[in-house]
Residue frames as qw, qx, qy, qz and C-alpha x, y, z in Angstrom:
[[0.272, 0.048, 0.959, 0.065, 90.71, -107.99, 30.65],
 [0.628, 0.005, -0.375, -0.681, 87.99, -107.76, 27.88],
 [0.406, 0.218, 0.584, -0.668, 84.36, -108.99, 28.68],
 [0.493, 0.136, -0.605, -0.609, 82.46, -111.50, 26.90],
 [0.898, -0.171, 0.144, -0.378, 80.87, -114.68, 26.89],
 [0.037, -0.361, 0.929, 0.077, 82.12, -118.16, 27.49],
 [0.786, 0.097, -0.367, -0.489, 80.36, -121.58, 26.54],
 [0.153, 0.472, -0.854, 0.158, 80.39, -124.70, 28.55],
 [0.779, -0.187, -0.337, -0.495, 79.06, -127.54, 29.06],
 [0.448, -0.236, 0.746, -0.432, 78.25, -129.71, 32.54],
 [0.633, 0.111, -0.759, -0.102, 78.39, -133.25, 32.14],
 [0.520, -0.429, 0.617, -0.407, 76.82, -135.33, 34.70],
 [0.336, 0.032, -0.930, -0.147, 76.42, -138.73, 35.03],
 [0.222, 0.344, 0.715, -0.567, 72.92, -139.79, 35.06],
 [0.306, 0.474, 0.786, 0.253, 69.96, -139.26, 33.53],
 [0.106, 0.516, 0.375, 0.763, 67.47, -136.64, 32.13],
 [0.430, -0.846, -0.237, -0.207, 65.67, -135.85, 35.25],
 [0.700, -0.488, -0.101, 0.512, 68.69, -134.80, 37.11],
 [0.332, 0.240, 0.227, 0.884, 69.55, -132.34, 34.79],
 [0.236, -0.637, -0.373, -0.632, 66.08, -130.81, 35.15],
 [0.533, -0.778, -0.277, 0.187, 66.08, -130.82, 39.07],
 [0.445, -0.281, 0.039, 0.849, 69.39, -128.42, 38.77],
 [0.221, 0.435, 0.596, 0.638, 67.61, -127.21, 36.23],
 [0.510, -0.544, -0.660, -0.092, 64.71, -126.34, 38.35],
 [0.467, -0.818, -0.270, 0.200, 66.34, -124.60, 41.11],
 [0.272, -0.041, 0.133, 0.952, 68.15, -121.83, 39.34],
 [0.033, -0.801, -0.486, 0.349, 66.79, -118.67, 40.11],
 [0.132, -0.701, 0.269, 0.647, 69.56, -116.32, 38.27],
 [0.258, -0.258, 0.825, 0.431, 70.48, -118.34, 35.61],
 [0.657, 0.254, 0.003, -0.710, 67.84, -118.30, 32.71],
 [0.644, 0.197, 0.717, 0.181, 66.83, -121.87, 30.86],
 [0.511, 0.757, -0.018, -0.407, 66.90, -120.60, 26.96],
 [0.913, 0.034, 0.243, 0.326, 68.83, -121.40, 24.04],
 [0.395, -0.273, 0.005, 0.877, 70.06, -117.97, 23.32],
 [0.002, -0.890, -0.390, 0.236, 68.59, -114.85, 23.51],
 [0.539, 0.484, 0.091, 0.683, 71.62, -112.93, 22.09],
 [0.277, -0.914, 0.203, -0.215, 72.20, -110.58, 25.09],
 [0.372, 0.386, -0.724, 0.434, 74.85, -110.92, 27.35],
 [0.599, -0.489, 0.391, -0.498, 72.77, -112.35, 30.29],
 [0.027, 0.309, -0.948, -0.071, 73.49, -116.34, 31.16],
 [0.890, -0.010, -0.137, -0.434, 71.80, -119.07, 29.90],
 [0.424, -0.114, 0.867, -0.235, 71.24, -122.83, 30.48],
 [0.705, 0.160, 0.143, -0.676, 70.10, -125.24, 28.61],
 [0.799, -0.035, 0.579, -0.162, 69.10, -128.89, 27.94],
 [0.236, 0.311, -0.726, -0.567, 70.96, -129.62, 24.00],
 [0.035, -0.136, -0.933, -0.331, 68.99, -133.21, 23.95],
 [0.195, 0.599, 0.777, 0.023, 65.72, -131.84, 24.30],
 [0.362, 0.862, 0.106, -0.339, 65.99, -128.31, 22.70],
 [0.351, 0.731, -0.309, -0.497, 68.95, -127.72, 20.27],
 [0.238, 0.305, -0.845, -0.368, 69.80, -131.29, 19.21],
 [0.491, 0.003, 0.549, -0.676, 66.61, -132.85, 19.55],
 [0.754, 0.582, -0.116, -0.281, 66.33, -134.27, 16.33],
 [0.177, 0.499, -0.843, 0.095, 69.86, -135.75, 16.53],
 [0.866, -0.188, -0.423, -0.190, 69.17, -139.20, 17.01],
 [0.698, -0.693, 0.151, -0.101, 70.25, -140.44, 20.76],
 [0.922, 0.281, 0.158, 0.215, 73.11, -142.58, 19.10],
 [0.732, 0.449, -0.025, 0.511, 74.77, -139.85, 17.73],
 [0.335, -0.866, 0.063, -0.365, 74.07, -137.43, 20.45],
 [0.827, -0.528, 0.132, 0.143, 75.81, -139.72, 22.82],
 [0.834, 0.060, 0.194, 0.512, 78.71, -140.55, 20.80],
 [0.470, 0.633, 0.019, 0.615, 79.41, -136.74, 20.48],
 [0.307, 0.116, -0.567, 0.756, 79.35, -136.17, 23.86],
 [0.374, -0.205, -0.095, -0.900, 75.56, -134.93, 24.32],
 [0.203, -0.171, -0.869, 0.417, 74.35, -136.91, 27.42],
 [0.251, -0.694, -0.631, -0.239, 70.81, -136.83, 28.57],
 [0.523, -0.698, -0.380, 0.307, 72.65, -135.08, 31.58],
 [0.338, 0.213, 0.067, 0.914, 74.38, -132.40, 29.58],
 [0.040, 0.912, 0.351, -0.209, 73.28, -129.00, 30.08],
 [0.352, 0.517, -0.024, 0.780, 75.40, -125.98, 27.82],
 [0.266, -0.893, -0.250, 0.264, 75.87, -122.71, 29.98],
 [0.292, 0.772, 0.212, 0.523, 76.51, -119.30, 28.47],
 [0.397, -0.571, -0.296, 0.655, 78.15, -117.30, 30.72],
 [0.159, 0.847, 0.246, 0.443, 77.24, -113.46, 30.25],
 [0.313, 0.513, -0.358, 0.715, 78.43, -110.70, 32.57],
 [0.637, -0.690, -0.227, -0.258, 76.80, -111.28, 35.86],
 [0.338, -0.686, 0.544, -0.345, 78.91, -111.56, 38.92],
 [0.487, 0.145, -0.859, 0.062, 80.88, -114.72, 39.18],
 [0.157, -0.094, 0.641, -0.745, 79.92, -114.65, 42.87],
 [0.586, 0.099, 0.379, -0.709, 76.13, -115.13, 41.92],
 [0.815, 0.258, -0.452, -0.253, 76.21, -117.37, 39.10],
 [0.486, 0.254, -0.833, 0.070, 78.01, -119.54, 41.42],
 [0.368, -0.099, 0.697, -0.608, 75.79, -119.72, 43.97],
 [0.623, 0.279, -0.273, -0.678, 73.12, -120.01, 41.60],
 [0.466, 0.428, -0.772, -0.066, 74.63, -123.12, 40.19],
 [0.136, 0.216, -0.806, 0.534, 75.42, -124.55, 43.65],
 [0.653, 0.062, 0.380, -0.652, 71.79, -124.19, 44.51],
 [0.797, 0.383, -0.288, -0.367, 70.85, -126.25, 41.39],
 [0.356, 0.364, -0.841, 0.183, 74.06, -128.88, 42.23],
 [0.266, -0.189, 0.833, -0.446, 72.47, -129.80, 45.50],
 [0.868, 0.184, 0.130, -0.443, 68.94, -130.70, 44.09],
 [0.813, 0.372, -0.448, -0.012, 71.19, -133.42, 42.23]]
């Protein structure tokens, strides 16, 4: 099975500060918008890469205050999902 990244994005329902408390309590998982390695990121689209996008159109393209993208790189599933899980309960 060939080894890469994947891209995906976690929709919650809710606001900006819920994102950031998951945010918050990742410990593996890095907050960036991409570093071009192969470690995972995390990160907030409406206040770093589509920040400029007016809210309006953000929404209507799917880009919720409570989005967050996540890069998966080559860690252990096992830890990125704890990770995660840590970050899920603060929400």
């Amino acid at each position: 099975m060939r080894r890469g990244r994947l891209d995906v994005f976690l929709h919650r329902q809710g606001r900006r500060g819920g994102a950031f408390r998951l945010l918050d309590q990742l410990r593996l998982l890095k907050l960036a918008v991409s570093l071009g390695g192969s470690e995972t990121l995390i990160c907030h689209p409406a206040t770093t890469t589509h920040f400029n996008v007016p809210a309006s159109r953000r929404f209507s393209s799917g880009i919720g205050e409570g989005t967050l993208r996540l890069s998966v790189g080559l860690e252990h599933p096992d830890d990125l999902i704890a990770d995660l899980a840590r970050g899920l309960d603060a929400v």
